[in-house]
Wavefront OBJ file of the C-alpha trace (Angstrom):
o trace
v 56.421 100.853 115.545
v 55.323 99.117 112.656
v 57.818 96.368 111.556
v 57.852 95.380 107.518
v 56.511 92.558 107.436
v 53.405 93.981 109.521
v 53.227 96.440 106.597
v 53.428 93.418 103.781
v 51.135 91.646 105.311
v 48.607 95.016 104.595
v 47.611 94.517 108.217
v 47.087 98.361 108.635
v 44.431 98.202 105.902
v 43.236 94.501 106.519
v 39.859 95.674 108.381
v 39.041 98.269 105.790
v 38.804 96.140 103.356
v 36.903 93.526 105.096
v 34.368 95.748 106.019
v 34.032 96.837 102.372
v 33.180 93.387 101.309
v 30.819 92.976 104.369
v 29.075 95.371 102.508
v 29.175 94.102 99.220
v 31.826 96.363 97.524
v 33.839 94.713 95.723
v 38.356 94.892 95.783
v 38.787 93.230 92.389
v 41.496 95.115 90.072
v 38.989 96.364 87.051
v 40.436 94.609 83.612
v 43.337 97.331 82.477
v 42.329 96.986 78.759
v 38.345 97.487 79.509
v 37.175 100.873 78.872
v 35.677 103.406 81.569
v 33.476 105.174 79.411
v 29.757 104.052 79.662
v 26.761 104.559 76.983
v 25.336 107.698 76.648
v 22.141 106.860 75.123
v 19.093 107.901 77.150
v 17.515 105.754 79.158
v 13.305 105.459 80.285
v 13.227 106.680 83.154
v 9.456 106.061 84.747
v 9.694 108.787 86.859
v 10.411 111.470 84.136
v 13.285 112.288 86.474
v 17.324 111.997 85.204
v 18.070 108.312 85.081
v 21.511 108.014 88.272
v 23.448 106.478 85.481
v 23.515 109.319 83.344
v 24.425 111.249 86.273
v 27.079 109.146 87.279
v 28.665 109.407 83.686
v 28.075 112.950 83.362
v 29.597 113.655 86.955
v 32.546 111.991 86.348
v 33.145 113.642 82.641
v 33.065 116.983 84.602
v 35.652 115.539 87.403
v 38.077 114.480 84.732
v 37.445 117.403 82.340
v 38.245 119.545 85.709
v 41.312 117.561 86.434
v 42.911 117.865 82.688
v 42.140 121.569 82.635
v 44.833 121.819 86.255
v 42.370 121.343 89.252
v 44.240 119.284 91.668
v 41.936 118.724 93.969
v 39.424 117.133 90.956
v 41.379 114.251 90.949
v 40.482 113.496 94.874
v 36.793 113.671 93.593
v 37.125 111.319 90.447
v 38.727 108.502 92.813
v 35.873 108.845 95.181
v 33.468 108.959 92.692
v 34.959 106.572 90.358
v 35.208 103.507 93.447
v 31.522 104.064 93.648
v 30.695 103.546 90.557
v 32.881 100.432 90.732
v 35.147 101.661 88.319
v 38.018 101.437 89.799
v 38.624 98.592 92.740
v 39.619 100.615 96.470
v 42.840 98.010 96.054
v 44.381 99.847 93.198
v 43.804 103.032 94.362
v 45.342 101.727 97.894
v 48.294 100.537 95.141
v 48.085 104.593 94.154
v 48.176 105.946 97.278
v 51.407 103.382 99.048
v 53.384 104.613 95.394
v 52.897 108.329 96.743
v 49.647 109.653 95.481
v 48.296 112.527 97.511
v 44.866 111.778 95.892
v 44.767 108.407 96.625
v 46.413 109.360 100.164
v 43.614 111.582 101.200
v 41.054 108.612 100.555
v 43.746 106.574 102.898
v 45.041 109.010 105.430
v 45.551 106.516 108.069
v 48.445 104.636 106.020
v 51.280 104.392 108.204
v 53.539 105.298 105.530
v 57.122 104.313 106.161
v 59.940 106.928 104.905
v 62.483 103.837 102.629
v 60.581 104.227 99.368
v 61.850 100.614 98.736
v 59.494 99.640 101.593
v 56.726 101.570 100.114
v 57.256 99.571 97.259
v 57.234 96.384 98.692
v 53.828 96.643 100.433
v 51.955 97.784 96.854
v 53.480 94.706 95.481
v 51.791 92.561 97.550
v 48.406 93.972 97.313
v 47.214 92.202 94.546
v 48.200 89.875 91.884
v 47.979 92.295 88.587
v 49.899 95.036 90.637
v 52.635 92.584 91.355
v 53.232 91.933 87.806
v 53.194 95.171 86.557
v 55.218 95.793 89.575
v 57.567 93.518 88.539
v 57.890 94.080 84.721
v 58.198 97.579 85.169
v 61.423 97.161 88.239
v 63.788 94.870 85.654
v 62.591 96.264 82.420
v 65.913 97.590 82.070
v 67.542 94.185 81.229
v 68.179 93.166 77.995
v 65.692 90.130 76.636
v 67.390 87.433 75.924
v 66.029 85.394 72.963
v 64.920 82.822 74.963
v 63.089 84.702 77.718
v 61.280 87.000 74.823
v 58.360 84.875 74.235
v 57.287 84.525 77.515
v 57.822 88.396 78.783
v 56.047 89.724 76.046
v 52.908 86.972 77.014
v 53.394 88.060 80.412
v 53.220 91.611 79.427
v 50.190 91.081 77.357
v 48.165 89.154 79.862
v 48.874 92.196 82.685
v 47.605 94.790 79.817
v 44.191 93.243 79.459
v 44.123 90.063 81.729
v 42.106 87.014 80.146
v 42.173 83.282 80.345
v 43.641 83.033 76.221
v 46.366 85.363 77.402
v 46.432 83.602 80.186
v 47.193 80.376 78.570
v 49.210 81.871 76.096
v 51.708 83.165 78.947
v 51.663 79.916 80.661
v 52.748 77.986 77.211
v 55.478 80.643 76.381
v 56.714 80.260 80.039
v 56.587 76.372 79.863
v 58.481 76.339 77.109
v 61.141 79.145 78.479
v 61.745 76.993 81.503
v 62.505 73.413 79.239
v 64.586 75.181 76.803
v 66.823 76.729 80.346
v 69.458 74.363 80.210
v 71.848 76.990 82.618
v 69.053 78.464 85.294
v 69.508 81.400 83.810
v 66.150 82.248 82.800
v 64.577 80.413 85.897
v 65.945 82.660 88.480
v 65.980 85.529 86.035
v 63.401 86.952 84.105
v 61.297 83.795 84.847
v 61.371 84.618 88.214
v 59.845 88.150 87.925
v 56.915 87.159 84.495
v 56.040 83.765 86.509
v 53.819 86.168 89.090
v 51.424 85.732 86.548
v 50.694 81.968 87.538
v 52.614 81.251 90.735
v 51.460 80.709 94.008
v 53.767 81.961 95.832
v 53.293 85.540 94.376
v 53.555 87.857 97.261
v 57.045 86.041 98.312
v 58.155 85.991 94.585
v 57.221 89.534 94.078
v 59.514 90.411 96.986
v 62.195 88.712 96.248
v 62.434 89.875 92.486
v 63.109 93.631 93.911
v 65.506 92.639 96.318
v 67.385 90.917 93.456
v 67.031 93.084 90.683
v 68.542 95.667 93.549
v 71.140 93.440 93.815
v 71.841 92.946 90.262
v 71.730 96.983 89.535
v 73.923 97.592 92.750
v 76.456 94.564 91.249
v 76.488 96.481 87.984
v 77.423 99.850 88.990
v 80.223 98.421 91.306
v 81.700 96.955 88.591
v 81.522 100.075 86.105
v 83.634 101.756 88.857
v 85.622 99.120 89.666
v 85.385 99.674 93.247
v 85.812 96.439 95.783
v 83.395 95.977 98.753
v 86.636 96.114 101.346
v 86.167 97.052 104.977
v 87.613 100.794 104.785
v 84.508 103.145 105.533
v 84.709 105.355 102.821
v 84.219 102.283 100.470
v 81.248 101.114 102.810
v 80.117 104.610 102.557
v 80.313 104.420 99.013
v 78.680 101.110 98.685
v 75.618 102.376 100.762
v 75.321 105.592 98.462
v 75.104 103.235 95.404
v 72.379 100.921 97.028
v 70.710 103.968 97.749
v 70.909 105.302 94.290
v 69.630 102.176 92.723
v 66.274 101.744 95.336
v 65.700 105.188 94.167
v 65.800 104.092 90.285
v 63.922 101.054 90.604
v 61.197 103.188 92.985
v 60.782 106.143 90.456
v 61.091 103.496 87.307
v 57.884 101.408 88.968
v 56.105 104.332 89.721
v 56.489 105.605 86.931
v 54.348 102.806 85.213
v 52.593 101.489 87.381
v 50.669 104.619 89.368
v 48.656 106.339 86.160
v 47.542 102.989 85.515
v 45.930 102.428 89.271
v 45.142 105.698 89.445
v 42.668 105.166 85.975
v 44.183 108.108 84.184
v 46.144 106.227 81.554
v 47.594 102.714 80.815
v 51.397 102.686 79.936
v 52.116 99.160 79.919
v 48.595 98.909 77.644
v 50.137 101.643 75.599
v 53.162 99.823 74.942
v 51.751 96.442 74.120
v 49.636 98.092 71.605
v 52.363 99.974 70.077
v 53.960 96.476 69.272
v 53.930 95.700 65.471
v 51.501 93.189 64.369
v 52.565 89.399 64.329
v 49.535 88.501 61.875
l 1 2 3 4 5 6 7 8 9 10 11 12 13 14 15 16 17 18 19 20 21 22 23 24 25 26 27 28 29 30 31 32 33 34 35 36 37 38 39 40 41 42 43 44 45 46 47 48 49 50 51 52 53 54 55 56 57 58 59 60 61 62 63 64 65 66 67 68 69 70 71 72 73 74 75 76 77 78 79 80 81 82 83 84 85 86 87 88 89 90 91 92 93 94 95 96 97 98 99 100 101 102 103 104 105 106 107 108 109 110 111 112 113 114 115 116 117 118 119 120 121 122 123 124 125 126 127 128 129 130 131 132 133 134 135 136 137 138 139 140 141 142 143 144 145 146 147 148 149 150 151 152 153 154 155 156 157 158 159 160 161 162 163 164 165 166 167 168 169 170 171 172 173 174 175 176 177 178 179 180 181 182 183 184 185 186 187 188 189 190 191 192 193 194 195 196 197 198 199 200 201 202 203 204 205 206 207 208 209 210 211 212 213 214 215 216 217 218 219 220 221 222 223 224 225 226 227 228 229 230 231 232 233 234 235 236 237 238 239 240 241 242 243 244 245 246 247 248 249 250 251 252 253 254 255 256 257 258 259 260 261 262 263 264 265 266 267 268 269 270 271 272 273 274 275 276 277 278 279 280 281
């Protein structure tokens, strides 16, 4: 039996991915805001023969044209085809396939995937960096922004759309600032907690601990609307348990949401949504 923290840890999946890089394939997340598509111009081939590039681009136009006209089992194909071509790293589609994607599942069918969602959830944090963040933005972007944690959430949220060192530094200013301005802790064990991924260390703790308290938070705030007290009668306990239940579920199907088109390379909602913003210029 597999404990959690075996399953954090990405133990199960700790050899493939070694052996990948034995072999020189690379598990780097592809930049979110870089296009997939590749030229189309021809190229000389010496041979007189079609040039593999061309066929690569053409072959994976077909998967994708197949997949938006229904067939379910394109979208199997287009993963495969699309790690190949080093479009898309094996660690987001990993990311794709521990948020519940039977594609990406087929490609991994020996994940040991556990039935508590929230667990699910807490192993495709800590795959990678640029998961965790999105991870994180999208599990408390139901709180309201307060004026002083703006600045830095919308950096952070820029930076995981199309990661670069200016965004980079522009997060890591915004957050600086956040943090000397927090007079109360408020933002530091807040929203700092979850947009400070983007430059801490400690990322794969952080990440973990930013669900369990956003859980917390929603669980707090759903007590409180029904004014119910955490006494020791059962049916309260019961009642307690339902509405931790209820909110795992919500934060689960509010990351997924997000976060699993974007590893899966079919669209970008976070990307979408940064460049829906109105122009500061």
């Amino acid at each position: 039996m597999l404990g959690l923290s075996d399953l954090v840890a990405g133990r199960v999946t700790a050899s493939r991915l070694r052996r990948r890089r034995a072999n020189g394939q690379t598990t780097t997340p592809t930049p979110i805001g870089a296009t997939t598509k590749r030229t189309t111009h021809k190229v000389a081939d010496p041979t007189g023969g079609v040039h593999p590039v061309l066929m690569a681009d053409e072959r994976l136009q077909q998967l994708r044209r197949a997949w938006d006209g229904g067939d379910r089992e394109a979208l199997v194909r287009l993963l495969r085809a699309r790690m190949r071509a080093g479009e898309l790293s094996e660690e987001r589609v990993l990311l794709a396939a521990w948020l519940e994607s039977r594609a990406a599942s087929v490609l991994f069918s020996d994940l040991p995937l556990p039935e508590s969602k929230l667990q699910r959830l807490h192993v495709a944090a800590g795959l990678g960096r640029l998961g965790s963040v999105r991870i994180g933005l999208a599990a408390v972007r139901a709180r309201t922004l307060t004026e002083l944690a703006a600045p830095a959430w919308l950096a952070a949220e820029a930076w995981a759309a199309s990661p670069c060192d200016a965004l980079k530094a522009d997060f890591d200013s915004a957050h600086a600032e956040a943090l000397a301005a927090d007079t109360t802790g408020v933002y530091k064990v807040g929203v700092g907690a979850v947009v400070g991924l983007v430059s801490s260390t400690a990322w794969k703790r952080e990440i973990s601990e930013a669900i369990e308290h956003q859980i917390r938070r929603e669980v707090a705030e759903e007590l409180y609307q029904s004014r119910h007290t955490t006494n020791t009668h059962p049916a309260q306990l019961d009642f307690v348990r339902r509405i931790q239940r209820q909110c795992e579920l919500r934060l689960y199907a509010r990351v997924r949401e997000e976060v699993l088109p974007w590893a899966l390379g079919l669209r970008d909602p976070l990307a979408e949504q940064v460049a829906a913003r109105p122009s500061t210029e």
